[in-house]
C-alpha positions in Angstrom: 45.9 42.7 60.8 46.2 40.3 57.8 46.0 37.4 59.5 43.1 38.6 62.0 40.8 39.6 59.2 40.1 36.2 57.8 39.2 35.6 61.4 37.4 38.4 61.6 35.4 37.7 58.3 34.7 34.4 59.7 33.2 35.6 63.1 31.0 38.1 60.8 29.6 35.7 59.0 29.0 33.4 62.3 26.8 35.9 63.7 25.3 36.8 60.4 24.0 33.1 60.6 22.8 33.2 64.2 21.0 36.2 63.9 19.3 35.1 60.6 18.7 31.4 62.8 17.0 33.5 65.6 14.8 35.1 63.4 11.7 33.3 63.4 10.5 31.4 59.8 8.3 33.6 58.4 10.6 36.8 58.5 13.3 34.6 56.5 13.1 34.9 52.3 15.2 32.1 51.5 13.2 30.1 52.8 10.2 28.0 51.1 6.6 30.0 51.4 4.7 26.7 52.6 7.2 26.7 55.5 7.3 30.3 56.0 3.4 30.2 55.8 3.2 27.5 58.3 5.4 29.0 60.5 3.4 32.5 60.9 0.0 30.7 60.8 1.5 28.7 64.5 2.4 32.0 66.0 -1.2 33.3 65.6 -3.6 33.8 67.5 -7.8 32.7 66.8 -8.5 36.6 66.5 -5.0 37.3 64.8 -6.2 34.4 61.9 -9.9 36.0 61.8 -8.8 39.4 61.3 -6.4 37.9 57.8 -9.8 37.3 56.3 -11.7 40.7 56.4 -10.9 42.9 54.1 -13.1 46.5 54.1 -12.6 49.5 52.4 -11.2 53.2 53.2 -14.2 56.0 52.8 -11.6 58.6 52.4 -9.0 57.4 50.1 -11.7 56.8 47.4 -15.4 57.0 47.5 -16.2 54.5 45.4 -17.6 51.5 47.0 -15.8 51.9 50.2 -17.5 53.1 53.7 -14.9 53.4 56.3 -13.0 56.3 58.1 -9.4 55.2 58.2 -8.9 55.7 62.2 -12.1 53.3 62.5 -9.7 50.2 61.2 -8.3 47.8 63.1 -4.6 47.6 62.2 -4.6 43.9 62.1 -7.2 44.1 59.5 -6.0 41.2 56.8 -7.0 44.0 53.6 -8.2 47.2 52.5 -9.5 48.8 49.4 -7.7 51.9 48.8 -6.4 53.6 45.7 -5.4 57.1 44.7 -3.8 57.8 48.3 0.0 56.6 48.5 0.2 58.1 51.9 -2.9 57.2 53.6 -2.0 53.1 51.8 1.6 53.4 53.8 0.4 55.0 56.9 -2.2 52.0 57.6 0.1 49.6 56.4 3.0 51.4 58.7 0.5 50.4 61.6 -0.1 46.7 59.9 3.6 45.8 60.3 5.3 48.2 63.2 2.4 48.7 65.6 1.4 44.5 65.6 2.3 41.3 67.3 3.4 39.5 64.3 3.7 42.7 61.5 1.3 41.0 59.4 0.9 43.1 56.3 -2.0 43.9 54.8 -2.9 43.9 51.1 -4.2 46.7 49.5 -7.3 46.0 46.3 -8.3 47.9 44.2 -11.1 47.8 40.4 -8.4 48.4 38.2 -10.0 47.3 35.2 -9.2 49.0 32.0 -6.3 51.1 33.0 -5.5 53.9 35.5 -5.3 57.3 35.2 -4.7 56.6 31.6 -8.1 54.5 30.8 -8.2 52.6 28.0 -11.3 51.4 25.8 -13.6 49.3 28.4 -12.9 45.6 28.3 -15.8 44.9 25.4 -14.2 47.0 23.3 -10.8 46.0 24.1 -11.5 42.3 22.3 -12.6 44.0 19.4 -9.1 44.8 18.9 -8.5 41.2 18.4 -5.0 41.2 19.9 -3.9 39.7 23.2 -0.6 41.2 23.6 -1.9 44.6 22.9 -4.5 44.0 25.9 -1.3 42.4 28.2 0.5 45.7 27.4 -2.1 48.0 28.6 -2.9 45.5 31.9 0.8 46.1 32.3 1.2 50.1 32.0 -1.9 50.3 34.4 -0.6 47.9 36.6 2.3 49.8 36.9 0.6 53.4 36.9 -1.1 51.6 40.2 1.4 50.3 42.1 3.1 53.0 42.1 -0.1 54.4 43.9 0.2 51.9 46.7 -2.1 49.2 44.8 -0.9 45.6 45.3 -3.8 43.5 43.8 -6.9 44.3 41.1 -10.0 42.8 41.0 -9.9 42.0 37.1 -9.7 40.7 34.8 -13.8 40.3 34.4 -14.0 37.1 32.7 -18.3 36.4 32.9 -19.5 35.0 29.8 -22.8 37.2 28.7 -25.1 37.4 25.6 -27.5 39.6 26.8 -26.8 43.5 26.2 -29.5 44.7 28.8 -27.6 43.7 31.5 -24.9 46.7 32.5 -21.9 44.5 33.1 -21.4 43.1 29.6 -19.1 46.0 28.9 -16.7 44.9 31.4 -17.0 41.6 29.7 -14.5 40.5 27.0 -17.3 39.5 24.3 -19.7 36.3 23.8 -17.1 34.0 23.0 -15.6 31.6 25.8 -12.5 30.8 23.5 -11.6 34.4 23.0 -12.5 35.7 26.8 -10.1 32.6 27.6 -7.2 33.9 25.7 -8.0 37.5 27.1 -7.7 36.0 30.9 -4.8 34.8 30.0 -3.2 37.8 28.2 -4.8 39.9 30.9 -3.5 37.7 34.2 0.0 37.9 32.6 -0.2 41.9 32.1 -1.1 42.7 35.4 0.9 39.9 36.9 4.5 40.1 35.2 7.6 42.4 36.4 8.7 43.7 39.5 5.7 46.4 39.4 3.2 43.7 38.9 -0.1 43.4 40.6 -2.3 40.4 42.0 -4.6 39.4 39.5 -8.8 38.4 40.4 -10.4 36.3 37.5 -14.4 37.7 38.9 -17.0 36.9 38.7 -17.1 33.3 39.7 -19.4 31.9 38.0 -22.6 32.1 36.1 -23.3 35.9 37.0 -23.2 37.2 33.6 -26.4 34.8 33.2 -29.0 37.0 35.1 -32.2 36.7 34.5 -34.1 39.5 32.2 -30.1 41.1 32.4 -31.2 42.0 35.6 -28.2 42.9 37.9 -27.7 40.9 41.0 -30.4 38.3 40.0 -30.6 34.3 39.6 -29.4 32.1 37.1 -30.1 29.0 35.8 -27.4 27.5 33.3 -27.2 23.6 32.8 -24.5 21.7 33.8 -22.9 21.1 30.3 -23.6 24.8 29.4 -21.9 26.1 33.0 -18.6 23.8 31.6 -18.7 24.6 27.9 -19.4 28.5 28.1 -18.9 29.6 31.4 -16.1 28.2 33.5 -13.3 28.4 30.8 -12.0 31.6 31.3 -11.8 30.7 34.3 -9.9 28.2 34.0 -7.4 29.6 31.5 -7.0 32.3 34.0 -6.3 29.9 36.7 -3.5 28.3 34.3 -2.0 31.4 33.8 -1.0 32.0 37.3 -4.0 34.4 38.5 -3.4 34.7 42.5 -6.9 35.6 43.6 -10.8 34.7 42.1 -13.8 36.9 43.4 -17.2 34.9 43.8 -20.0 36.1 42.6 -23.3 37.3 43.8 -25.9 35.7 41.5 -28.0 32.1 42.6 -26.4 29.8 40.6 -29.2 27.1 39.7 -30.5 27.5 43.5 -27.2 27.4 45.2 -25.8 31.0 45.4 -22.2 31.8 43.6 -20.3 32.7 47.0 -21.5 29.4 48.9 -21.3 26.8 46.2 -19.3 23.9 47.6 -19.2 22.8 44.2 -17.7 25.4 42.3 -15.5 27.0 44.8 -13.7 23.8 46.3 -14.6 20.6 43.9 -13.9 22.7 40.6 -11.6 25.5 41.5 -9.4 23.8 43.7 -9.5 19.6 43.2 -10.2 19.8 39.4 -8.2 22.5 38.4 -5.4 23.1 41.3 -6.0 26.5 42.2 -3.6 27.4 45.1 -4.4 31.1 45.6 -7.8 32.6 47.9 -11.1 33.3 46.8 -12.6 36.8 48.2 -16.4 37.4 48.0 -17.8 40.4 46.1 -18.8 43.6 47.7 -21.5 42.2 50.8 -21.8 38.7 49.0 -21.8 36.8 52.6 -24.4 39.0 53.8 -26.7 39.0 50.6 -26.5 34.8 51.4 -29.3 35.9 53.8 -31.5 37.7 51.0 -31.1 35.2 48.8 -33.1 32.9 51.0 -29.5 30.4 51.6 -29.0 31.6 54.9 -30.9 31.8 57.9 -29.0 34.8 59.5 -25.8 35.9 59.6 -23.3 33.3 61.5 -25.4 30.8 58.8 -24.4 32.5 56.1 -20.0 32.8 57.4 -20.6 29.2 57.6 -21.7 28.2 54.8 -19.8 30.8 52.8 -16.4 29.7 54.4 -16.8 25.9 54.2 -18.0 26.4 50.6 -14.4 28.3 50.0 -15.0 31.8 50.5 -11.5 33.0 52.0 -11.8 36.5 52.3 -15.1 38.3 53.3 -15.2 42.0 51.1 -16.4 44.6 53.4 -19.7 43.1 55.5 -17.3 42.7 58.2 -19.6 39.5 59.1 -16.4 36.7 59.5 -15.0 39.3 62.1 -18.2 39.1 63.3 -19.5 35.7 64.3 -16.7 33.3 63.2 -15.0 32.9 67.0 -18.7 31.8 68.3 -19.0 29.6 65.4 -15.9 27.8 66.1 -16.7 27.6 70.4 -20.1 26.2 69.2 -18.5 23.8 66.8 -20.1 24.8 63.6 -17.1 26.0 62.1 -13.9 23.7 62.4 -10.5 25.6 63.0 -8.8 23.6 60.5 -11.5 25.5 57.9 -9.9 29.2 58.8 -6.6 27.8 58.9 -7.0 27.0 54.9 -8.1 29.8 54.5 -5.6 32.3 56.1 -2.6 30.1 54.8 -4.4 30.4 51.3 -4.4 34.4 52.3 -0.5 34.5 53.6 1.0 32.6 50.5 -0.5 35.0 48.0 1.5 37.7 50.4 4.3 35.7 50.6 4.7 35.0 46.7 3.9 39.3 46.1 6.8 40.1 48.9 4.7 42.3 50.9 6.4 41.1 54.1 9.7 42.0 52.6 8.8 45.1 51.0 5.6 46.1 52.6 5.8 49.9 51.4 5.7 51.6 48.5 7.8 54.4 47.8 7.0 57.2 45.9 7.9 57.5 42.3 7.8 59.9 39.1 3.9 57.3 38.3 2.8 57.9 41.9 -0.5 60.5 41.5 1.1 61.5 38.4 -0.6 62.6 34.8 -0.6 59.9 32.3 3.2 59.4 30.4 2.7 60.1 26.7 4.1 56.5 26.2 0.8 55.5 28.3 -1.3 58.1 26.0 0.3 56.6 22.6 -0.9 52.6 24.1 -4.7 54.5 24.9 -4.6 56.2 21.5 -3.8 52.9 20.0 -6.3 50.6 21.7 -9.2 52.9 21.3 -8.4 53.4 17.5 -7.6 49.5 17.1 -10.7 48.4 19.5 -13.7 50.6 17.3 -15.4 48.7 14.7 -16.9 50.5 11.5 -20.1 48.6 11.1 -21.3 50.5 8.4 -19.9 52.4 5.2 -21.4 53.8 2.4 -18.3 55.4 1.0 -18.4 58.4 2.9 -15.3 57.5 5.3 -13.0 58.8 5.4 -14.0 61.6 4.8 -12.1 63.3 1.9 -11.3 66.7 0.2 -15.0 67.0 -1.0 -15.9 67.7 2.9 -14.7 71.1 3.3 -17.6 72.2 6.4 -18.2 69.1 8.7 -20.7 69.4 11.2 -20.8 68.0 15.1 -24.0 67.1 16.4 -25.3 65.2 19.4 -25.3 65.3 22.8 -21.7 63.0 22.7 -19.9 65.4 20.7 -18.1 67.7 23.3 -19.0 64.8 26.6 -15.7 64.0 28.2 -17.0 61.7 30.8 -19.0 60.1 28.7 -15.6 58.2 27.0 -14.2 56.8 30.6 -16.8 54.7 30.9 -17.2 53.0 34.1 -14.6 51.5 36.4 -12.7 54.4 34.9 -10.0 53.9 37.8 -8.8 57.1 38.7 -9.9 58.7 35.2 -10.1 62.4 35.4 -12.4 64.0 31.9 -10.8 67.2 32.4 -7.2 64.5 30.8 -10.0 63.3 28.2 -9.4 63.9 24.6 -13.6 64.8 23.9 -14.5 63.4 19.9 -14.7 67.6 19.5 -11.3 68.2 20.5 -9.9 65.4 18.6 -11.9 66.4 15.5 -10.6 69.9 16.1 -6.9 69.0 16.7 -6.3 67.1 13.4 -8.9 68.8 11.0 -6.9 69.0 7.6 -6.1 72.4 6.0 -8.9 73.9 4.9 -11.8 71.6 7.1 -13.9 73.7 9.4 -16.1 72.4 12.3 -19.1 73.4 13.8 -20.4 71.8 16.7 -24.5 71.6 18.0 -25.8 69.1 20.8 -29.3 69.0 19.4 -30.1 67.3 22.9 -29.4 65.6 26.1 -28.4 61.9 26.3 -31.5 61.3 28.6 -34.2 64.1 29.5 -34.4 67.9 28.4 -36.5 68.9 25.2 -36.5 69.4 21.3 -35.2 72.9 21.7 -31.6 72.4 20.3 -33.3 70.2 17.4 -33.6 73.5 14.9 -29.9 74.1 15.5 -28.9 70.8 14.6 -30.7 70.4 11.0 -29.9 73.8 10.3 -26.1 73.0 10.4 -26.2 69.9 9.5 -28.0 71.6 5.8 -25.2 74.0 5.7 -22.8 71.3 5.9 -21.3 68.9 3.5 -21.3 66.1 6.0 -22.4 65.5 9.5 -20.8 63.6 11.5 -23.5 62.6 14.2 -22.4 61.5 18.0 -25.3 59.5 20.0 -25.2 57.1 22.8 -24.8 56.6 26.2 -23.3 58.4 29.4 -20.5 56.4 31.5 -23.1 55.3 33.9 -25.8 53.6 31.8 -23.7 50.6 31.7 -21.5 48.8 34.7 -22.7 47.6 37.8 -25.9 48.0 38.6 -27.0 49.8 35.0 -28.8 47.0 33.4 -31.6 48.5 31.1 -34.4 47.0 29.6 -34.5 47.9 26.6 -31.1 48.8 24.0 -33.0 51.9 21.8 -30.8 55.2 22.3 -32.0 57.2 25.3 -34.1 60.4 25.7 -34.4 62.2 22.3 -31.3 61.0 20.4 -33.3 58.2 17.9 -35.6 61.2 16.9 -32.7 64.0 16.6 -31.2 61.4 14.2 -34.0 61.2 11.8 -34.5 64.4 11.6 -30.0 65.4 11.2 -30.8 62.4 8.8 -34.3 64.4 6.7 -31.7 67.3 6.2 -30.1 65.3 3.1 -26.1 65.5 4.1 -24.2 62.3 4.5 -24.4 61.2 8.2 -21.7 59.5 10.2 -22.8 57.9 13.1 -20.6 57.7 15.9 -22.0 55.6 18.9 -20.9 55.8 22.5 -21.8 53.0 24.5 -20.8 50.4 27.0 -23.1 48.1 25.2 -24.7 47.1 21.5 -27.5 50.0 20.8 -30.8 49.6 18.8 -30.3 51.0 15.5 -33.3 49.6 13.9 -35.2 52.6 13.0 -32.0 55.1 12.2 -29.5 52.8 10.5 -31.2 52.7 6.6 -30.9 56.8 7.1 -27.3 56.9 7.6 -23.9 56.4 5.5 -21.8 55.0 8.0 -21.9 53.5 11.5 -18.4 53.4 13.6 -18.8 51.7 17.0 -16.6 53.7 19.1 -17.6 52.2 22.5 -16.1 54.4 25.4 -12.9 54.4 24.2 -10.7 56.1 26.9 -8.8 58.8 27.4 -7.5 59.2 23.9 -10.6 58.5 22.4 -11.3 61.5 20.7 -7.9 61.3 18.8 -8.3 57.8 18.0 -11.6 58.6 16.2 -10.4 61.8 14.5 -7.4 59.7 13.0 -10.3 57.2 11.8 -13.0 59.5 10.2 -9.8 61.2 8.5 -8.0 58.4 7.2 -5.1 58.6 9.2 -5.6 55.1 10.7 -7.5 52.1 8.5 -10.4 50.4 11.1 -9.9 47.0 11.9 -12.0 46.5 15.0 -14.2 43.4 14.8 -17.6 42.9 17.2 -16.9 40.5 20.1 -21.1 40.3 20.7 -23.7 39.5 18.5 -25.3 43.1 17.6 -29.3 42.9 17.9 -31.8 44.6 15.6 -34.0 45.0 19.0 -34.2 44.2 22.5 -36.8 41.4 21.6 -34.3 39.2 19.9 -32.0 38.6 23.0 -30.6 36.5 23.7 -29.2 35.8 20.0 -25.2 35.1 19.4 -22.8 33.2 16.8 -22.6 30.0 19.1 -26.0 29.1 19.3 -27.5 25.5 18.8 -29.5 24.7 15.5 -33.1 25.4 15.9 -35.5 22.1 14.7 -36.4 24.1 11.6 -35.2 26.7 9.7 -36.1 29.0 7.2 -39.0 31.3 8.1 -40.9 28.4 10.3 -40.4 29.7 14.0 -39.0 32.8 12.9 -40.1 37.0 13.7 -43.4 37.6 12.3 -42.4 41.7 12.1 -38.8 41.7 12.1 -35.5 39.7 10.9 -34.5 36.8 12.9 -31.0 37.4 11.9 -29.0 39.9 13.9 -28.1 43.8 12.5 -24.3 42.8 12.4 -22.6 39.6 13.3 -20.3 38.5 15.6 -16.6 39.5 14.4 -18.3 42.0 11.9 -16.1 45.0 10.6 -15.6 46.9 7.7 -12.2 48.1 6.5 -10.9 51.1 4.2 -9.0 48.2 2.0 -10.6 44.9 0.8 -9.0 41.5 1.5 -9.6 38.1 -0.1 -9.5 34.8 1.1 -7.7 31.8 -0.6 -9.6 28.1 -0.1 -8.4 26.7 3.2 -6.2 24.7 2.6 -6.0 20.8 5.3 -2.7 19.3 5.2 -4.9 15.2 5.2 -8.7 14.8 4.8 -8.7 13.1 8.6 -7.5 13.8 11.7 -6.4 11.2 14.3 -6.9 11.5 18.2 -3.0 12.3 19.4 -2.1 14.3 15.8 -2.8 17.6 14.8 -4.2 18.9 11.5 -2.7 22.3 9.6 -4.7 24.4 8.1 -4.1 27.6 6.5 -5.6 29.9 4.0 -4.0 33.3 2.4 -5.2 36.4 2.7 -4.9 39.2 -0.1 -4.8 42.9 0.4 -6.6 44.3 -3.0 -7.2 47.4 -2.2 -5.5 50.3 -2.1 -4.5 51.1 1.3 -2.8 48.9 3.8 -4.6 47.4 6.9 -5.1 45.0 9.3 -7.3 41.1 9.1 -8.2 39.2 11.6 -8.6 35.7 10.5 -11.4 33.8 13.2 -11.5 29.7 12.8 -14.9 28.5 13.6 -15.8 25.3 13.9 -19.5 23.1 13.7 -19.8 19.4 14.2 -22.8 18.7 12.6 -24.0 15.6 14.3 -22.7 14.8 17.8 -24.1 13.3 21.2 -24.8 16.3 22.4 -25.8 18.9 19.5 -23.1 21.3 18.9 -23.2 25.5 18.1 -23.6 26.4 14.8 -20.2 28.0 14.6 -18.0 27.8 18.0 -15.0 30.0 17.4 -11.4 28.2 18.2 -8.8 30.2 17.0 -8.1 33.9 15.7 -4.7 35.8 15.0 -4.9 39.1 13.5 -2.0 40.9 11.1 -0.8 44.1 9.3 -1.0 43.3 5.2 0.8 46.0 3.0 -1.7 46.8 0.1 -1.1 44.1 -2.7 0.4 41.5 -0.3 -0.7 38.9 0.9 -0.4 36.6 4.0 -0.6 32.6 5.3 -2.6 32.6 8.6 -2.7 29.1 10.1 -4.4 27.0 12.7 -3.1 23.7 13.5 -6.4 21.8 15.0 -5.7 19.6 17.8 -8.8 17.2 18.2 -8.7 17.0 21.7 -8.6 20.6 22.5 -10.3 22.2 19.5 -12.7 19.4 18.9 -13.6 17.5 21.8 -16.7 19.0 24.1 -17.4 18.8 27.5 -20.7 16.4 29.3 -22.4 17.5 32.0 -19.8 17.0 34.6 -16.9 18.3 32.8 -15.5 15.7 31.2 -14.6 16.1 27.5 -15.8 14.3 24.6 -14.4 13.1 21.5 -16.3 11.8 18.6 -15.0 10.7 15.3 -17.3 12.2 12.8 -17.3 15.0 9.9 -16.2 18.6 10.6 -16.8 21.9 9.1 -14.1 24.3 9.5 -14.8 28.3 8.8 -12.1 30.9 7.6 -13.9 34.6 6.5 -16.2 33.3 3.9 -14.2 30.1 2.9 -15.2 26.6 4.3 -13.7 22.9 4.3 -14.7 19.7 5.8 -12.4 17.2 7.0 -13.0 13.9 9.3 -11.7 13.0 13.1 -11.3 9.1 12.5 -12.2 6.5 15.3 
């Protein structure tokens, strides 16, 4: 028997290699994904390569966007939109790969945007916090939390660049700042991305749609050529160097060539300039809407030009299933182009190992609660993301408060704090500003609560209520803003004053003549214009999430020390949009071309934010008075803690090149890092200036620029000027 099992071993291992031999390429992991790709793509027939690019959603796995019964769906069917249904996910994908010729599987999307089931502060807020890594965490747990709900790929990060607050979407945007949203893409891309639980990640909306006109969802957009490069497209690309696997096009006319057929973008950018290897899906009906938009005569004209343009995977019109088989017999469509495009499909399958693990099995995450690990990272971003614009001394409130009232309609609104995209949220597992006010009220602190009115509609009835408390109260704190659905898709608004009754239930809490906090609830900057002299404090809170409540409780009470910073310009009024920190010098200054009734300068600045500690900033400090193209410069400057209490800085390098070929923003921000200072102590934050990267600025076509010349570089409220030599 000794001597026969060597023989044995041998002949095992013989067969082993015949029977992985006669399997065909595709089915074989060792083996490269281009040949594995190519291999499956041969075996496949014209419909078999059509069906890989439709993708539609399941009407009763989630009713959010998607329109399909689930026995309506063709099991060949390349993608499906699906969340919140483990079984139903496995059951179509059981009839993907065991009841198909080839046992293609499918991949399943989903808006995961700012967390799932445990939702974190929306995306705006989130760069307030001013810390990558604490955004890659949270991209992470709800990558996870989803996956383990059958979810293989998200369609975020949102990576738009907007400065106008009307328009809905901006709170799914990462701020006004192309550096920062760059580093978020990145940060974000790598969350969702990283581990064996990881997600496909979608860099959306590509490009130019967070430019509609009048912030007007859906609409046109004109953006130069040398704007489109220097504020819109790097994001993009930093997500695209971070590995994202998938980009959404967008639905907006981009200078008179629509977003989801724009050859230009899609295929001379995307994929020769910057070497983008993974597919491109259109947004919800984009191919279709080519028609409205006055691109496409009908239908087959709009798959045409939408697939040759580089539009892989058609979301939900079902128009490529439609008309792409006639378009090829007529010879309007080359095979070759749906080739691309499926292998571009298959390799992003491929590299997720959905033919090698196809399912998803059930887990302690699958359709469960939030862990408390997940609620600790929610409390933490929505305390680290809210930005006290405003302090009179009143926060935090201290032993002198012994009867604190809550007014306004926000006060007891769980919803409200989801905001939208909320991605399996449930506000029954929301932590309300009431019960977190409630649940950490110091010994001897009691709270009473009055709505004094609706967000939007209803009457003055509860106004009496509210001033009465509010007088029998040492301090009020006061909770206004917006429900989860005034901002989002399709929730652009034209003008940013607080809705319904709220601006005049704050004047009058204010007339009662207690110290009024102001909490505001939004997806987007609010007009404070006519309330803001009234009040003692402002704290932005955003819709923070499901721990929100607790994360402002631990703020109003001193538990935590604000360090949130604004990631948009806030406007006094609608009328001064567009206005933000990287604008271009106006011809003259002063009070020539400004406001005749108001202040041409904004209500609060870009990276405003107050603290409960005060730090000071040492002179930057330049390690030469010139740079050369090729070195890099240091610079650093120390920060002081002199207060009393520790907290976190955030330390944002701007930049302004005061005379260049093409005129330059007053302050373009380059750099940020953000860090913990014990009171007393102090700490060296650096930025070491690479001309090329941090200097240089694209031309029309993308190519960068750089100019020897004077700099000014900005550190808090320090300055230095050093040169770039020839």
């Amino acid at each position: 028997m000794k001597r026969l099992l060597p023989v044995f071993l041998l002949g095992f291992s013989a067969l082993s290699t015949a029977m992985s031999a006669e399997l065909p390429l595709y089915r074989r992991p060792e083996l490269p994904i281009e040949q594995r790709a190519a291999d499956l793509l041969s075996r496949m027939t014209l419909e078999e390569k059509i069906d890989q690019l439709h993708q539609c959603g399941v009407g009763d796995a989630n009713p959010n966007n998607l329109v399909q019964r689930a026995d309506e769906l063709r099991a060949t069917s390349g993608s499906f939109i699906a969340a919140g249904n483990l079984t139903l996910r496995n059951a179509l994908q059981r009839r993907a790969v065991e009841q198909t010729r080839l046992g293609i599987p499918a991949i399943f999307g989903s808006d995961v945007i700012h967390g799932y089931r445990a939702i974190f502060p929306i995306p705006l807020a989130e760069a307030c916090a001013w810390d990558a890594d604490l955004l890659r965490r949270a991209c992470h747990s709800a990558a996870e939390s989803a996956r383990a709900d059958g979810v293989d790929w998200t369609f975020a990060p949102m990576v738009d660049h907007c400065v106008d607050p009307r328009w809905g979407r901006i709170a799914e945007t990462f701020g006004e700042s192309p550096y920062a949203s760059s580093v978020y893409a990145a940060a974000a891309v790598t969350g969702y991305q990283e581990g064996p639980q990881g997600i496909a990640a979608c860099l959306k909306h590509y490009v130019g749609y967070g430019a509609s006109e009048g912030g007007r969802d859906y609409s046109s957009t004109e953006i130069a050529p040398q704007r489109l490069w220097e504020m819109h497209l790097p994001p993009f690309e930093a997500g695209v160097r971070a590995g994202a696997l998938t980009v959404m096009s967008a639905f907006n006319d981009l200078n008179g060539v629509p977003a989801s057929a724009n050859h230009y973008t899609l295929t001379e950018i995307l994929r020769q300039r910057w070497g983008f290897q993974g597919f491109v899906v259109s947004d919800w009906g984009a191919v279709q809407q080519l028609i409205q938009q006055g691109y496409a005569a009908d239908e087959a004209d709009a798959v045409r030009k939408a697939l040759l343009a580089g539009v892989d995977l058609d979301m939900s019109d079902g128009l490529y299933r439609q008309h792409l088989a006639g378009l090829i017999a007529a010879g309007r469509v080359p095979l070759a182009a749906v080739d691309t495009a499926v292998l571009r499909i298959l390799r992003v399958k491929f590299i997720r190992g959905l033919f090698e693990q196809p399912f998803v099995a059930s887990s302690a995450l699958t359709g469960a609660a939030p862990t408390p690990a997940q609620l600790d990272l929610a409390e933490e971003f929505a305390a680290r993301s809210m930005v006290l614009l405003k302090n009179t001394g009143v926060l935090p409130l201290g032993p002198g408060v012994r009867r604190l009232a809550l007014i306004g309609p926000l006060a007891a609104d769980q919803a409200a704090l989801l905001g939208s995209w909320a991605q399996q949220g449930r506000a029954e597992e929301v932590t309300s500003i009431e019960a977190g006010l409630r649940a950490r009220l110091p010994a001897g602190v009691s709270l009473r609560v009055a709505p004094g009115c609706r967000i939007e509609g209803g009457g003055r009835e509860g106004f009496d209520a509210a001033v009465a408390l509010a007088r029998e109260s040492d301090a009020v704190v006061l909770c206004l803003g917006e429900s989860a659905g005034m901002s989002g898709e399709n929730a652009s608004r034209s003008t940013l004053r607080l809705p319904g009754l709220q601006e005049e239930l704050a004047l009058a809490v204010a007339a009662a003549g207690r110290p009024v906090v102001l909490l505001i609830v939004s997806g987007r900057p609010v007009e404070l214009a006519a309330v803001e002299p009234k009040l003692a404090a402002i704290l932005a809170v955003w819709q923070p999430g499901t721990r929100g409540g607790a994360a402002v409780a631990d703020l109003l009470f001193g538990r935590r020390n604000p360090s949130g910073r604004l990631s948009v310009t806030w406007p006094r009024t609608g009328g001064q949009i567009p206005i933000y920190h990287n604008m271009r010098p106006r011809a003259r200054t002063g009070k020539e071309g400004a406001y005749q009734d108001i202040d041409t300068s904004p209500l609060y600045e870009f990276g405003q934010g107050l603290s409960y500690t005060t730090f000071a900033y040492s002179p930057i400090r330049l390690a030469r008075p010139t740079v050369q193209p090729g070195e890099t410069l240091a610079a650093e400057v120390t920060v002081t803690n002199t207060g009393k209490r520790d907290g976190i800085e955030t330390v944002l390098w701007f930049i302004r090149d005061p005379a260049a070929s093409i005129t330059r923003p007053l302050k373009d921000l380059k750099h940020f890092e953000s860090a913990s200072i014990a009171a007393g102590a102090s700490r060296v934050f650096r930025f070491a200036i690479d001309p090329a990267r941090d200097l240089s600025f694209p031309d029309a076509d993308g190519h960068r620029i750089l100019e020897p010349g004077e700099i000014i570089l900005f550190a808090g409220p320090e300055t230095a000027r050093f040169s770039v030599g020839p």
